[in-house]
N, CA, C and O atoms as a Maestro MAE file, in Angstrom:
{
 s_m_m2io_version
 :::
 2.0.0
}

f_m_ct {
 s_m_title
 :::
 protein
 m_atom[300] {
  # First column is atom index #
  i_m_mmod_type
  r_m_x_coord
  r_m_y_coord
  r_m_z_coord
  i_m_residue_number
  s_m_chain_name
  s_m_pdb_residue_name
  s_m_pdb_atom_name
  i_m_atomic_number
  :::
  1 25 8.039 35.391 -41.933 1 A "UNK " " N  " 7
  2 3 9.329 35.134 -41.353 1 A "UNK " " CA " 6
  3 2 9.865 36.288 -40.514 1 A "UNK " " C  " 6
  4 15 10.670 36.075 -39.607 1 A "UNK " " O  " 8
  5 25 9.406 37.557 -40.822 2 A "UNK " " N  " 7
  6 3 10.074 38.756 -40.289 2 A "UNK " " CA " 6
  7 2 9.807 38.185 -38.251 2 A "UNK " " C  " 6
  8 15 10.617 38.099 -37.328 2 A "UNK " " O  " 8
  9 25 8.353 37.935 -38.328 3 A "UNK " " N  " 7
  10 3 8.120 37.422 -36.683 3 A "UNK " " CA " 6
  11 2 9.227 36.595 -35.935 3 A "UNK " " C  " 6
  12 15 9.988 36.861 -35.004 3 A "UNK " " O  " 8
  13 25 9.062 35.753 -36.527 4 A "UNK " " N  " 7
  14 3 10.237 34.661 -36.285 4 A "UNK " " CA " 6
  15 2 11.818 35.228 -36.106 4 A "UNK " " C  " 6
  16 15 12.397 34.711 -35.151 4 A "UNK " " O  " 8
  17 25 12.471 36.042 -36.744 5 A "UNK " " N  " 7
  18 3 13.499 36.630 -36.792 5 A "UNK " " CA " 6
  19 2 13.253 37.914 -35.364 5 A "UNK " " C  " 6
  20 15 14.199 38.469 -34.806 5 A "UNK " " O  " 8
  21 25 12.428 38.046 -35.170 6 A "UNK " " N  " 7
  22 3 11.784 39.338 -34.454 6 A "UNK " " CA " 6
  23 2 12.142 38.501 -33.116 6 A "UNK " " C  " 6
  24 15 13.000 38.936 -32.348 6 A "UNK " " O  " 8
  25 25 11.463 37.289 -32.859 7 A "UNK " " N  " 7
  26 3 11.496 36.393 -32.080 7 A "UNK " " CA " 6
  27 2 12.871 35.850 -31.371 7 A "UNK " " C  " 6
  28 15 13.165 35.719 -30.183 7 A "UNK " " O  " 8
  29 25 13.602 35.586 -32.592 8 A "UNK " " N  " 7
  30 3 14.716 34.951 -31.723 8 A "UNK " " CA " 6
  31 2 15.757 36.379 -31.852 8 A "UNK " " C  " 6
  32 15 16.922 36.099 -31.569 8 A "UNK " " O  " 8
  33 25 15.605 37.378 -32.107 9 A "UNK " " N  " 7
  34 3 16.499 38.404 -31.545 9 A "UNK " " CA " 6
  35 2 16.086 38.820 -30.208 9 A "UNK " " C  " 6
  36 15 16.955 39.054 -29.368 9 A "UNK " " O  " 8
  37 25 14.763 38.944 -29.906 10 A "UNK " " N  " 7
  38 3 14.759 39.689 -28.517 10 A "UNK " " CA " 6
  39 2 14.764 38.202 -27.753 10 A "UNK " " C  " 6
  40 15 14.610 38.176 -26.532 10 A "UNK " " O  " 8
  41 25 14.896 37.296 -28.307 11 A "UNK " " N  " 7
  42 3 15.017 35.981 -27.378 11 A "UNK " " CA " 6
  43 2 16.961 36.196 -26.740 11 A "UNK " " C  " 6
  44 15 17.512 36.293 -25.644 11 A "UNK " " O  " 8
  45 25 17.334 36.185 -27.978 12 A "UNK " " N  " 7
  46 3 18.695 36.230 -27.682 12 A "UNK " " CA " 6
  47 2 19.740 37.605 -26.846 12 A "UNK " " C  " 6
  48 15 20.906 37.550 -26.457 12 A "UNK " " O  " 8
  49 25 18.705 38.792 -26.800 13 A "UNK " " N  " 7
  50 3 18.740 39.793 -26.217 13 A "UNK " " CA " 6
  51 2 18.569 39.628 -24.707 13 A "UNK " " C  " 6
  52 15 19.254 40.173 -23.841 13 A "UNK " " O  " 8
  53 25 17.201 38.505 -24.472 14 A "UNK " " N  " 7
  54 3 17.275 38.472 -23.280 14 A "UNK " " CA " 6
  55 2 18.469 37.789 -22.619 14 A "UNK " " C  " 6
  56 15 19.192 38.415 -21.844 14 A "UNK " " O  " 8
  57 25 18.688 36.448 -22.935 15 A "UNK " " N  " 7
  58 3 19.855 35.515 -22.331 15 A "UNK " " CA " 6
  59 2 21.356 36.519 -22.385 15 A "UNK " " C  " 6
  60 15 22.380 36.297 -21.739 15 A "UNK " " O  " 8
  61 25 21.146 37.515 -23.235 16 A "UNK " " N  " 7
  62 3 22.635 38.673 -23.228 16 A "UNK " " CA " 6
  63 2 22.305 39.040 -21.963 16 A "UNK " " C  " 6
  64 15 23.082 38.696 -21.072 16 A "UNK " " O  " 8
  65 25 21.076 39.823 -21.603 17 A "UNK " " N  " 7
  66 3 21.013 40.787 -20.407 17 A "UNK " " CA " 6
  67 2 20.993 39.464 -19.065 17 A "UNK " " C  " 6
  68 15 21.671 39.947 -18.158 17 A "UNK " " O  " 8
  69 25 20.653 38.506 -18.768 18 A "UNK " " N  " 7
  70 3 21.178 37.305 -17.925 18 A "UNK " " CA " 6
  71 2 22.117 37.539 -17.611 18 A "UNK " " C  " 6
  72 15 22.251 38.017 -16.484 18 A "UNK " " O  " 8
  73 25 23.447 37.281 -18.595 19 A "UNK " " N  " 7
  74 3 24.571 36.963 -18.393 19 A "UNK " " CA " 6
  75 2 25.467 38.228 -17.811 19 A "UNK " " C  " 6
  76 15 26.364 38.194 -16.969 19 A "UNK " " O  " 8
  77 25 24.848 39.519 -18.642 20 A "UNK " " N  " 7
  78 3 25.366 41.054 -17.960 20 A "UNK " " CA " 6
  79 2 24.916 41.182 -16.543 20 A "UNK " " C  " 6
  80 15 25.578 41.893 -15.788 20 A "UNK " " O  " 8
  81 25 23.821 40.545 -16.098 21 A "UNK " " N  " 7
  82 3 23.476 40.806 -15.100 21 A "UNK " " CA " 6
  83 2 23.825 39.578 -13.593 21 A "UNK " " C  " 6
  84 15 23.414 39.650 -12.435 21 A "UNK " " O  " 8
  85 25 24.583 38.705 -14.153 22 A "UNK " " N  " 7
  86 3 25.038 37.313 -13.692 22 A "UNK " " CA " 6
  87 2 26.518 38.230 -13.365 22 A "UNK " " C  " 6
  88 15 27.020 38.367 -12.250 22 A "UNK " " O  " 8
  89 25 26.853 38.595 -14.197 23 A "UNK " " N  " 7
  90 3 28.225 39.541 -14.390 23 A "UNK " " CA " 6
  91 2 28.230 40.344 -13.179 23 A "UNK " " C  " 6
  92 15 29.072 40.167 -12.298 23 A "UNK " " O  " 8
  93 25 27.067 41.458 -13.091 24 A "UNK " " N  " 7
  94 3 27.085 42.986 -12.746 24 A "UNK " " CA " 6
  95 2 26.748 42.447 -11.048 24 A "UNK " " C  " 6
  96 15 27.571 42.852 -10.227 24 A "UNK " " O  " 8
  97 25 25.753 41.690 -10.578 25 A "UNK " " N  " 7
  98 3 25.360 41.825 -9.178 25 A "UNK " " CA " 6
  99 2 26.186 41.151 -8.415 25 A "UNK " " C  " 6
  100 15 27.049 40.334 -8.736 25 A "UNK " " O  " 8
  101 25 25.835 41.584 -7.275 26 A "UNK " " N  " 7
  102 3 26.659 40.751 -6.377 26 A "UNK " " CA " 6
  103 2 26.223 39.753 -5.890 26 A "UNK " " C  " 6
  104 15 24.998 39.737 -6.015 26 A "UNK " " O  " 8
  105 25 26.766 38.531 -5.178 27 A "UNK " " N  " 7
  106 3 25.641 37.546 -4.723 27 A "UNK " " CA " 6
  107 2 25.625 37.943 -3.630 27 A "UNK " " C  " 6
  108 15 26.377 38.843 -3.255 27 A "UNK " " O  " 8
  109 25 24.430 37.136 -2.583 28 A "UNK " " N  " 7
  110 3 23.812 37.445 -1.496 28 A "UNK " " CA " 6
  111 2 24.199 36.501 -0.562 28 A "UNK " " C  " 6
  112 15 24.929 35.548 -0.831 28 A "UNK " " O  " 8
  113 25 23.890 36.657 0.157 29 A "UNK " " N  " 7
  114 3 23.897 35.436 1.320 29 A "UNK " " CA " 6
  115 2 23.110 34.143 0.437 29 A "UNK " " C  " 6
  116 15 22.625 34.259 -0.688 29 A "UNK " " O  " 8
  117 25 23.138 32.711 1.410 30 A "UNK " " N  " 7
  118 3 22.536 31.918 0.867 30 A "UNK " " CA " 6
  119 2 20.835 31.821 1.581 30 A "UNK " " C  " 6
  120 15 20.824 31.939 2.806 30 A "UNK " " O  " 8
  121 25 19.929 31.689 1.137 31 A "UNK " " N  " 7
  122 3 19.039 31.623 1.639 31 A "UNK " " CA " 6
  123 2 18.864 30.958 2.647 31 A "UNK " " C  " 6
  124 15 19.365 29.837 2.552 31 A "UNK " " O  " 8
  125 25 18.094 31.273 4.091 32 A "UNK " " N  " 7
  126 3 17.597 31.088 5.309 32 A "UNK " " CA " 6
  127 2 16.774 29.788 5.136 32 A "UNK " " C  " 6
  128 15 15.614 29.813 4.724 32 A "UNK " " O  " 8
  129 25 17.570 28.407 5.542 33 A "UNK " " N  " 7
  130 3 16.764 27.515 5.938 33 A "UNK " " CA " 6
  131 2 16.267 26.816 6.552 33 A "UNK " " C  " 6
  132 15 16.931 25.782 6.642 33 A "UNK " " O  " 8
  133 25 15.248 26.786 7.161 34 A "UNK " " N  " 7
  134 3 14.047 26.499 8.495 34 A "UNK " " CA " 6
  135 2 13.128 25.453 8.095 34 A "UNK " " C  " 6
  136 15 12.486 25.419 7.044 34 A "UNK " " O  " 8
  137 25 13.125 24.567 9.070 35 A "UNK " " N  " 7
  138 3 12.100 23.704 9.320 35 A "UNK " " CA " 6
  139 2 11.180 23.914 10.065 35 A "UNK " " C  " 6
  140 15 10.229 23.137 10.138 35 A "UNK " " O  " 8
  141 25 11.294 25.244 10.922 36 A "UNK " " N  " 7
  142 3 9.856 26.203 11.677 36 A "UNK " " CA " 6
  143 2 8.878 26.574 10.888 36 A "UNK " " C  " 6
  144 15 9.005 27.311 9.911 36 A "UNK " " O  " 8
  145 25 7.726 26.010 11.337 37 A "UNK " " N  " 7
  146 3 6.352 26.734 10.299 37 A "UNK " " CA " 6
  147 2 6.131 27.362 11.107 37 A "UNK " " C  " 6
  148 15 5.329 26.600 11.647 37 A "UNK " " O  " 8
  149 25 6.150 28.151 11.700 38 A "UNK " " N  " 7
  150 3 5.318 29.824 12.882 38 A "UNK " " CA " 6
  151 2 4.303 29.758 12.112 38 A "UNK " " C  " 6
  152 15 4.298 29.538 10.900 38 A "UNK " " O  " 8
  153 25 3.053 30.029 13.108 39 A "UNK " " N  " 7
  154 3 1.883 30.524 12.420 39 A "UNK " " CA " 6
  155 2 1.064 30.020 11.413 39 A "UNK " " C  " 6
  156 15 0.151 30.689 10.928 39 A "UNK " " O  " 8
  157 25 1.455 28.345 10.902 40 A "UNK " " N  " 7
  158 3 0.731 27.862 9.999 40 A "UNK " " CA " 6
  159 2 0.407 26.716 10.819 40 A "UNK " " C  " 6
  160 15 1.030 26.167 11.728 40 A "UNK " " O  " 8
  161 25 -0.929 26.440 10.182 41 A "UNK " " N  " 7
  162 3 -1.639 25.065 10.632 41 A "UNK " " CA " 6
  163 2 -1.308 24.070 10.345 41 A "UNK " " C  " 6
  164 15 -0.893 24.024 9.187 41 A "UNK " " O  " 8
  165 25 -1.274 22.753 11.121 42 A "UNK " " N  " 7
  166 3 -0.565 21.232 10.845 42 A "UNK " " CA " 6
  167 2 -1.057 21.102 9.333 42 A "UNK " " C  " 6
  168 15 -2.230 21.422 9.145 42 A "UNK " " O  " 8
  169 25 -0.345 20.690 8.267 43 A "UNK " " N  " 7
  170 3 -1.035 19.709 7.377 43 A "UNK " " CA " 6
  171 2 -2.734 18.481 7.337 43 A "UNK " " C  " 6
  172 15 -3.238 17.647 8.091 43 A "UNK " " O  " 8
  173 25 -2.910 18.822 6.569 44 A "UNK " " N  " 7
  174 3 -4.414 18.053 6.805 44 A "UNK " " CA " 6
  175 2 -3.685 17.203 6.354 44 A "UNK " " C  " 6
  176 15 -2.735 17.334 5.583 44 A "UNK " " O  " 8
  177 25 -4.456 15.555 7.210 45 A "UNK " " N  " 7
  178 3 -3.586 13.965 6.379 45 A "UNK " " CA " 6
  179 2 -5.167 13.400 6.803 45 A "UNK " " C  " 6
  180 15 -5.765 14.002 7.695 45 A "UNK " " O  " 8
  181 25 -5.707 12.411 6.236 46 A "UNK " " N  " 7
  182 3 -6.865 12.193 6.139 46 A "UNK " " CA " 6
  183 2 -7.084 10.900 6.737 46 A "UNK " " C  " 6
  184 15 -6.460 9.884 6.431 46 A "UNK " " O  " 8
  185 25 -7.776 10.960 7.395 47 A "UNK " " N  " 7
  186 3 -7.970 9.394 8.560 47 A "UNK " " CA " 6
  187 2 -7.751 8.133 8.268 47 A "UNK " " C  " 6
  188 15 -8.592 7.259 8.063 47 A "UNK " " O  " 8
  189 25 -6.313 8.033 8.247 48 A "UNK " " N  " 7
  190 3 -6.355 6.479 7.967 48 A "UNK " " CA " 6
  191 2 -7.114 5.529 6.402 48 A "UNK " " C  " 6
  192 15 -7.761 6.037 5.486 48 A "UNK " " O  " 8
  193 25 -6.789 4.296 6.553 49 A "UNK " " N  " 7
  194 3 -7.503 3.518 5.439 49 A "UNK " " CA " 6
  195 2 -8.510 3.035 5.970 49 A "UNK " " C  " 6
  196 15 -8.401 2.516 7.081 49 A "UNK " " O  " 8
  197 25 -10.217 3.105 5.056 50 A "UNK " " N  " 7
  198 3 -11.390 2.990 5.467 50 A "UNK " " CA " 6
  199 2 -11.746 1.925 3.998 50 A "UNK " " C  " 6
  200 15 -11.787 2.149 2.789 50 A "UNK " " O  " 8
  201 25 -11.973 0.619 4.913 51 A "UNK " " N  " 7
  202 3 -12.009 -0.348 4.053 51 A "UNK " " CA " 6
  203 2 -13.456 -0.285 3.680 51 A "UNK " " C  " 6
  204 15 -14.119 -0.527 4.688 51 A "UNK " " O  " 8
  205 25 -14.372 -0.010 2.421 52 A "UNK " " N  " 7
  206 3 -15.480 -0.360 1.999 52 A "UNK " " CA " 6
  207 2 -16.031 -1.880 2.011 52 A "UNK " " C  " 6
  208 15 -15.583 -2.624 1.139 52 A "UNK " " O  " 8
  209 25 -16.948 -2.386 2.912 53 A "UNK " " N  " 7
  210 3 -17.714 -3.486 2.066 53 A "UNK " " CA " 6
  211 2 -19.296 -3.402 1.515 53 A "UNK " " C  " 6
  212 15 -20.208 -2.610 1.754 53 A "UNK " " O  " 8
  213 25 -19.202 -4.487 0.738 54 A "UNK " " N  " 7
  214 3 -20.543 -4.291 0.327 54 A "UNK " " CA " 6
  215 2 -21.190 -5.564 0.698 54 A "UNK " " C  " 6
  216 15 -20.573 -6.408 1.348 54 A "UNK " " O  " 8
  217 25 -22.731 -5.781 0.209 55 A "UNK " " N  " 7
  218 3 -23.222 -6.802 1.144 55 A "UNK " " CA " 6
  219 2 -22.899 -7.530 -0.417 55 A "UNK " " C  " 6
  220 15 -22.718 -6.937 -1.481 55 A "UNK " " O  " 8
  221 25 -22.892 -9.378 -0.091 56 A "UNK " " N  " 7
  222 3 -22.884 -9.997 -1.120 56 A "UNK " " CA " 6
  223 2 -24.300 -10.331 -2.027 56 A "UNK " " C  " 6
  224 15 -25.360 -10.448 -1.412 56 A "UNK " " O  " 8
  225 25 -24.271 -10.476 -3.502 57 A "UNK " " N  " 7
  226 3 -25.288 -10.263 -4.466 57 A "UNK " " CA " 6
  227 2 -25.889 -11.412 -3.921 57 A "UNK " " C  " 6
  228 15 -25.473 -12.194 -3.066 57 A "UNK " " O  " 8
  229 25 -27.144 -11.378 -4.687 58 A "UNK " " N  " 7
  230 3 -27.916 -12.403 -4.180 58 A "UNK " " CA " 6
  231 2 -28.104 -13.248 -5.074 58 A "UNK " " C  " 6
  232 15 -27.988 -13.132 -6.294 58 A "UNK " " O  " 8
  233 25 -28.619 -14.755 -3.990 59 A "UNK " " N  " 7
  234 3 -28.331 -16.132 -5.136 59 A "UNK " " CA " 6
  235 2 -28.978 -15.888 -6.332 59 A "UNK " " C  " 6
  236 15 -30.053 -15.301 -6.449 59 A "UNK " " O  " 8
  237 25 -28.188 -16.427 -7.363 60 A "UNK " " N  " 7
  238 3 -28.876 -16.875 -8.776 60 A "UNK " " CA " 6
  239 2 -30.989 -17.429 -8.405 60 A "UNK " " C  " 6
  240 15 -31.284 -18.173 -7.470 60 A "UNK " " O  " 8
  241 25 -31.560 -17.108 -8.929 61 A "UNK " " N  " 7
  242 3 -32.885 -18.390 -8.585 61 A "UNK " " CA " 6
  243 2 -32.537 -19.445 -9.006 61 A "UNK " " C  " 6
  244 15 -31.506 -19.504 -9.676 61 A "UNK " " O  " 8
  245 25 -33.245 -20.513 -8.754 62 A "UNK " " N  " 7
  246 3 -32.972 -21.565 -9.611 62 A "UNK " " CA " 6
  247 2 -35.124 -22.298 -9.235 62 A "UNK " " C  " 6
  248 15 -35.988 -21.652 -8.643 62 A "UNK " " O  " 8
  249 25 -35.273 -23.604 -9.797 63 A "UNK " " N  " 7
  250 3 -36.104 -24.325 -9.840 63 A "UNK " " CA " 6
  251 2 -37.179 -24.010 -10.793 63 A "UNK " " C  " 6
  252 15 -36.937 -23.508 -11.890 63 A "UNK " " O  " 8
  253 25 -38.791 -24.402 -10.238 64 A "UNK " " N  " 7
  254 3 -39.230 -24.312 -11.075 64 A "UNK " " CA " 6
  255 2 -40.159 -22.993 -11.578 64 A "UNK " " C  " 6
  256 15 -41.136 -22.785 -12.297 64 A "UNK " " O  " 8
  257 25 -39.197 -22.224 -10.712 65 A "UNK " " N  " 7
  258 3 -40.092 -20.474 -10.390 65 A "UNK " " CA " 6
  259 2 -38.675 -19.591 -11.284 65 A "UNK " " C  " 6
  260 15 -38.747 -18.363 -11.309 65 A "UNK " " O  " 8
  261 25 -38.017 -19.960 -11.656 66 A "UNK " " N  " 7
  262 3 -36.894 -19.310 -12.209 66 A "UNK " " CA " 6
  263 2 -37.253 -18.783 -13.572 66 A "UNK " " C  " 6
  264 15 -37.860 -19.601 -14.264 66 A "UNK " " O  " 8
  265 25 -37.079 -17.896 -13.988 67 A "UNK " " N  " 7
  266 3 -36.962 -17.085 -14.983 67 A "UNK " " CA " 6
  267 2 -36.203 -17.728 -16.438 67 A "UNK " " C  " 6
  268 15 -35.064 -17.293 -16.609 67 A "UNK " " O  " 8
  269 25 -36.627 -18.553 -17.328 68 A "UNK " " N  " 7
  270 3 -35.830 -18.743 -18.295 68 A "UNK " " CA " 6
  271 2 -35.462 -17.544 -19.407 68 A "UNK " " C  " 6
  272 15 -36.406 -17.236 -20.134 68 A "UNK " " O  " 8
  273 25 -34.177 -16.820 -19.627 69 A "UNK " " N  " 7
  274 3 -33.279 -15.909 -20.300 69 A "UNK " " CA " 6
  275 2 -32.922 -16.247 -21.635 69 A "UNK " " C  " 6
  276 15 -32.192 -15.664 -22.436 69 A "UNK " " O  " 8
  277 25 -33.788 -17.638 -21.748 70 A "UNK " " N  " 7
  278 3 -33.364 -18.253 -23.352 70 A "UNK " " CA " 6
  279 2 -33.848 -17.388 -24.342 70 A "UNK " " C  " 6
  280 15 -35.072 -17.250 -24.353 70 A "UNK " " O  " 8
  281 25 -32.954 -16.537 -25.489 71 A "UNK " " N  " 7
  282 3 -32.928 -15.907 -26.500 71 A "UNK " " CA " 6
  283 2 -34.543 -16.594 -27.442 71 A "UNK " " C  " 6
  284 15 -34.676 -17.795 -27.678 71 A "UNK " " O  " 8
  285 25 -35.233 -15.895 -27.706 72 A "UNK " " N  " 7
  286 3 -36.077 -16.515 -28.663 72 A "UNK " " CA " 6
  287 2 -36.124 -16.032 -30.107 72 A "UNK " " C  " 6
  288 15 -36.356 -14.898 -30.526 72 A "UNK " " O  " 8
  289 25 -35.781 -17.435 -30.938 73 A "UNK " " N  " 7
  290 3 -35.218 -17.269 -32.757 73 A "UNK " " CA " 6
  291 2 -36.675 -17.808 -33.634 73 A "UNK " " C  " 6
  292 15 -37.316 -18.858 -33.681 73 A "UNK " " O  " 8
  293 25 -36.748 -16.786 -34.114 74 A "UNK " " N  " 7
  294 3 -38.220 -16.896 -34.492 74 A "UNK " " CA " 6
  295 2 -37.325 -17.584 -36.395 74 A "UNK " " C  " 6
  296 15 -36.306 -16.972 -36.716 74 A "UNK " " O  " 8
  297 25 -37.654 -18.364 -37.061 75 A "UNK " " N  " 7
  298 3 -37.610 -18.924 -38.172 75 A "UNK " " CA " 6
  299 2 -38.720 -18.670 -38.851 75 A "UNK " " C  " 6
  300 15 -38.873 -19.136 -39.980 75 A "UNK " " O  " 8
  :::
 }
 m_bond[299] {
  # First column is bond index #
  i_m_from
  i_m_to
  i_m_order
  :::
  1 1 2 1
  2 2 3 1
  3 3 4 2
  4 3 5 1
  5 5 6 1
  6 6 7 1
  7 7 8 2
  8 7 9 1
  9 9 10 1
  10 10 11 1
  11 11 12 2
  12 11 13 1
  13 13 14 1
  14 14 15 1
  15 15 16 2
  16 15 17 1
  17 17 18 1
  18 18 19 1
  19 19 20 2
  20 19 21 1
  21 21 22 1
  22 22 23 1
  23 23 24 2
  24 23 25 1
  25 25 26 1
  26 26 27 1
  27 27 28 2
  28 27 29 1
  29 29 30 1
  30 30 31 1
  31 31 32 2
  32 31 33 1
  33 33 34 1
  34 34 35 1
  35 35 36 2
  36 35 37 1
  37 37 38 1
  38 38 39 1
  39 39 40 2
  40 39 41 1
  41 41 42 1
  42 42 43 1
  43 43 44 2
  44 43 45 1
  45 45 46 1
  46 46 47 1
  47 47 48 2
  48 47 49 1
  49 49 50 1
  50 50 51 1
  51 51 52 2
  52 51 53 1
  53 53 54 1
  54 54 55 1
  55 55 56 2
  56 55 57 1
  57 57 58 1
  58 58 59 1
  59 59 60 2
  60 59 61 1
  61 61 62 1
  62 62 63 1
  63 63 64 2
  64 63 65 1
  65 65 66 1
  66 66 67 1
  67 67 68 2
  68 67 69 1
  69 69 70 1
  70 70 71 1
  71 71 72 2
  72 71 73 1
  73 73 74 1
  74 74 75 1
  75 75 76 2
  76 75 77 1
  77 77 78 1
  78 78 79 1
  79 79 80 2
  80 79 81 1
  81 81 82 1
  82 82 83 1
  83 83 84 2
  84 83 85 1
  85 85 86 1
  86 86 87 1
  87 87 88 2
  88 87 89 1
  89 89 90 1
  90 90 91 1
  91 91 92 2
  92 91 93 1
  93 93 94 1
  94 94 95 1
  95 95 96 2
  96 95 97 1
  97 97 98 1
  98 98 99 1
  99 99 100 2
  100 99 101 1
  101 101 102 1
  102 102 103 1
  103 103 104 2
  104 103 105 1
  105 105 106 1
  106 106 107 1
  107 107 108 2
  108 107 109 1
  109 109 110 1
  110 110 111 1
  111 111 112 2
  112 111 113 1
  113 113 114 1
  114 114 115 1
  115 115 116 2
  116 115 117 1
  117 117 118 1
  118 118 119 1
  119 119 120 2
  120 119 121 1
  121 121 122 1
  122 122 123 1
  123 123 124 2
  124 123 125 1
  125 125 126 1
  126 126 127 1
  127 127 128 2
  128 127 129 1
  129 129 130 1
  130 130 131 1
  131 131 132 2
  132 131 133 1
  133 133 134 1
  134 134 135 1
  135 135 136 2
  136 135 137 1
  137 137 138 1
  138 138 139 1
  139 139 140 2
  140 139 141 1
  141 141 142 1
  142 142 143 1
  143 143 144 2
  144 143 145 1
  145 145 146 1
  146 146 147 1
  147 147 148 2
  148 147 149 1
  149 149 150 1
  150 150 151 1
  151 151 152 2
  152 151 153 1
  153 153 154 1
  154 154 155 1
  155 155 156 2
  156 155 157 1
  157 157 158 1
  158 158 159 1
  159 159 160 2
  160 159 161 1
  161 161 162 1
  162 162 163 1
  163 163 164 2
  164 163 165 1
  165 165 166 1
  166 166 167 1
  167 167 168 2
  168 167 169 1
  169 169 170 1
  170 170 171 1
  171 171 172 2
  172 171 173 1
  173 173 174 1
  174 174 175 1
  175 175 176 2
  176 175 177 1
  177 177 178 1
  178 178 179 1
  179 179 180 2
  180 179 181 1
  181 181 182 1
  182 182 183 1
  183 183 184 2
  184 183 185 1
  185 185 186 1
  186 186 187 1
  187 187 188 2
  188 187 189 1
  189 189 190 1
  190 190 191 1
  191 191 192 2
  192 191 193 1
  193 193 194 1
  194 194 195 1
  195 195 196 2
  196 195 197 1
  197 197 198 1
  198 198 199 1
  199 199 200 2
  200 199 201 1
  201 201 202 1
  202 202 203 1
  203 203 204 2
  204 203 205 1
  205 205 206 1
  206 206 207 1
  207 207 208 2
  208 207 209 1
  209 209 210 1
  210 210 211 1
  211 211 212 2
  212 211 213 1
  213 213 214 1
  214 214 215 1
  215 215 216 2
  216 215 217 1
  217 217 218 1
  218 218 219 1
  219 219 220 2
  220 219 221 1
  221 221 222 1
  222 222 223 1
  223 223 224 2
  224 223 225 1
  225 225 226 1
  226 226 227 1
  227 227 228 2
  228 227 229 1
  229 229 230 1
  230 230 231 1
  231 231 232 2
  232 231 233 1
  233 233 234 1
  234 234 235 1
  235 235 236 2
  236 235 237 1
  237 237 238 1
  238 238 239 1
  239 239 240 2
  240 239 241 1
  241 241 242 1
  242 242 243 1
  243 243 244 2
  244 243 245 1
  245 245 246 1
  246 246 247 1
  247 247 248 2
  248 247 249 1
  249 249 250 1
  250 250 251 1
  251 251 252 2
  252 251 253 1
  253 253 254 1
  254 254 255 1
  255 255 256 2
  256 255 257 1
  257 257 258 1
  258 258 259 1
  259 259 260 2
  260 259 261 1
  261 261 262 1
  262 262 263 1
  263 263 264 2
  264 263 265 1
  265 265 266 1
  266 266 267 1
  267 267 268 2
  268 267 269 1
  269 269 270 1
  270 270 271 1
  271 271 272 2
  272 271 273 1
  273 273 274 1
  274 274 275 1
  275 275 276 2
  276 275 277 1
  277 277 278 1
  278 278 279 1
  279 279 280 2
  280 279 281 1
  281 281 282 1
  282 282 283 1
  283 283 284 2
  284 283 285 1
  285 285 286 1
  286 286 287 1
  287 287 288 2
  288 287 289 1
  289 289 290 1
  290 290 291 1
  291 291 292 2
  292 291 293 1
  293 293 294 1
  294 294 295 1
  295 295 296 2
  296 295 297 1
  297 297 298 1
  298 298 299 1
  299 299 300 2
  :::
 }
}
């Protein structure tokens, strides 16, 4: 437990020095805001939508060359 107690004192030490220091500075101007990128490259955006097809499966067989898949139950 000593950790824990250790813990939330310098926890609560810090949010003290926050508030002294929320207190003590002065504020600044508000920050500079620009929609100029100088010197940086366009965003990469990636070509458009590229529709995949595939070719269609091929027919089932059927007749008398077809493959019978019937399970065989041996008794």
């Amino acid at each position: 437990m000593p950790a824990l107690t250790f813990l939330a004192v310098v926890g609560l030490v810090l949010i003290g020095l926050l508030f002294v220091a929320d207190a003590t500075l002065e504020n600044g101007p508000p920050p500079i805001v620009t929609s100029d990128r100088t010197g940086l490259p366009k965003p990469w955006r990636p070509d458009g939508v590229k529709t995949l097809t595939t070719a269609p499966a091929p027919a089932k067989p059927s007749g008398p060359n077809a493959m019978n898949l019937t399970p065989i139950v041996k008794t």
